[in-house]
C-alpha positions in Angstrom: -5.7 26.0 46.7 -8.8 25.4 44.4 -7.8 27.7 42.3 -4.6 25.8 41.8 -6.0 22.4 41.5 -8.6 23.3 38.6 -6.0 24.9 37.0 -3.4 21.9 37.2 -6.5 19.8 35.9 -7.2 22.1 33.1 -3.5 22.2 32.0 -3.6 18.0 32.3 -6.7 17.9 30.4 -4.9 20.2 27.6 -2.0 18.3 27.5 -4.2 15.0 26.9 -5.8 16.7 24.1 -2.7 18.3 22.7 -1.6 14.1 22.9 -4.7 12.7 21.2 -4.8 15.1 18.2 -0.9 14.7 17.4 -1.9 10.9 17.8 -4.6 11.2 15.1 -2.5 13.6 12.8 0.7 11.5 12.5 0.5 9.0 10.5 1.6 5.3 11.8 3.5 2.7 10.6 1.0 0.3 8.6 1.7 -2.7 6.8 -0.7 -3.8 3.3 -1.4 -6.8 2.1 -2.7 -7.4 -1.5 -3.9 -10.8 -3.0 -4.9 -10.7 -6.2 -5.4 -13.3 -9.5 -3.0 -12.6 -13.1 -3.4 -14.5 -16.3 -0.1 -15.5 -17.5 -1.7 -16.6 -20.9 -1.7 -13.1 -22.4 1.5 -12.1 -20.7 3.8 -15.1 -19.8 6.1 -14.8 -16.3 9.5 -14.2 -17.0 12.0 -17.0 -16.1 15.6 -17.9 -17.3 14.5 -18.8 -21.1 12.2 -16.2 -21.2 14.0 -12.5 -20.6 11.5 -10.2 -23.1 7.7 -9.6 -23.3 7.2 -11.4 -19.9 6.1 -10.4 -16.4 9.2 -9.4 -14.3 7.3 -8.6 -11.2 3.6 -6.5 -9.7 3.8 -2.8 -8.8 1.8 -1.8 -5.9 0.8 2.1 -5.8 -0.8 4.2 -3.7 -3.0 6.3 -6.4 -4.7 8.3 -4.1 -3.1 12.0 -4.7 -2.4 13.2 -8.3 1.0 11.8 -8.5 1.3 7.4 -7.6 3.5 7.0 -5.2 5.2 3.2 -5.4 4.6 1.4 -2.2 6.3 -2.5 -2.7 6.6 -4.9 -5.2 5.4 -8.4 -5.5 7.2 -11.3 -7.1 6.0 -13.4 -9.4 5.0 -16.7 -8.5 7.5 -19.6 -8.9 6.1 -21.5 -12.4 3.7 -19.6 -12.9 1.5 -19.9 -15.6 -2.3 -19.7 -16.8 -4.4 -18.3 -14.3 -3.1 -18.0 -11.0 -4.9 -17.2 -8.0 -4.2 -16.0 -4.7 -1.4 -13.9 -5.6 -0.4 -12.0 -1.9 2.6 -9.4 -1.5 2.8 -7.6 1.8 4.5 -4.5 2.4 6.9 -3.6 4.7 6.1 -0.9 7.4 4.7 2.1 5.7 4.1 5.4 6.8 0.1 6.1 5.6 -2.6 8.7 7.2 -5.7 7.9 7.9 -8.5 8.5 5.6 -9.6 6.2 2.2 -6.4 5.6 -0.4 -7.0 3.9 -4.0 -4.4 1.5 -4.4 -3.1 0.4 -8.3 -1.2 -3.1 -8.8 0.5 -3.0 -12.0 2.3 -5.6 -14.2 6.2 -4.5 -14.8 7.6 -6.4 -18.0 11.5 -7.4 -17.7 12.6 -4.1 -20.2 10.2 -1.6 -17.2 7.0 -1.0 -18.8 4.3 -1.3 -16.8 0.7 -2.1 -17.6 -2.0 0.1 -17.5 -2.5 1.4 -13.5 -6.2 1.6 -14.0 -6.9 -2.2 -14.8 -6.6 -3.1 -11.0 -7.3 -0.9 -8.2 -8.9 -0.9 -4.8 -10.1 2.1 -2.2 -9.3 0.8 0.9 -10.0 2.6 4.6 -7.0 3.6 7.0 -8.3 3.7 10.5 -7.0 6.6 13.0 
């Protein structure tokens, strides 16, 4: 019977390991939130006169692998122009393991260029 019962608590105990490290090795369902400030001066927002050489929307990337992967895009903020703080996007749900990721917000003109990916970036910390 003792036999048994420390067996039936080792097997429990292995199956709440087994739990726990699947836990930690799938990544969850995350959601990011960037806030950010763009001059508009040296690149002005698109808008329905202005269709070329403006800023269509902001790229958000996660930079930390070899290859960016695109996570969300932001909109750009209704008239804006000059300096404009507080810009925020959120993502939606996002599938991201735990461990530090660099993340790159880019400008996108209307015509799909983006702006350099190394002008604004952030490391930021995934919790388990």
């Amino acid at each position: 019977m003792k036999i048994k019962l420390a067996s039936l608590r080792t097997l429990s105990a292995l199956f709440a390991l087994l739990f726990v490290s699947l836990a930690m090795a799938i990544p969850r369902k995350r959601r990011v939130t960037v806030t950010f400030n763009y001059d508009f001066n040296l690149s002005h927002a698109c808008s329905p006169m202005l269709t070329q050489n403006c800023v269509k929307q902001f790229n958000v990337y996660d930079a930390t692998d070899k290859e960016q992967v695109k996570l969300f895009s932001i909109p750009v903020p209704a008239d804006a122009a000059g300096l404009v703080r507080g810009i925020t996007g959120t993502s939606p749900p996002l599938t991201l393991r735990a461990g530090e990721h660099k993340l790159v917000v880019t400008a996108q003109a209307a015509d799909g260029a983006e702006s350099d990916s190394g002008a604004g970036t952030i490391r930021i910390s995934i919790k388990p």
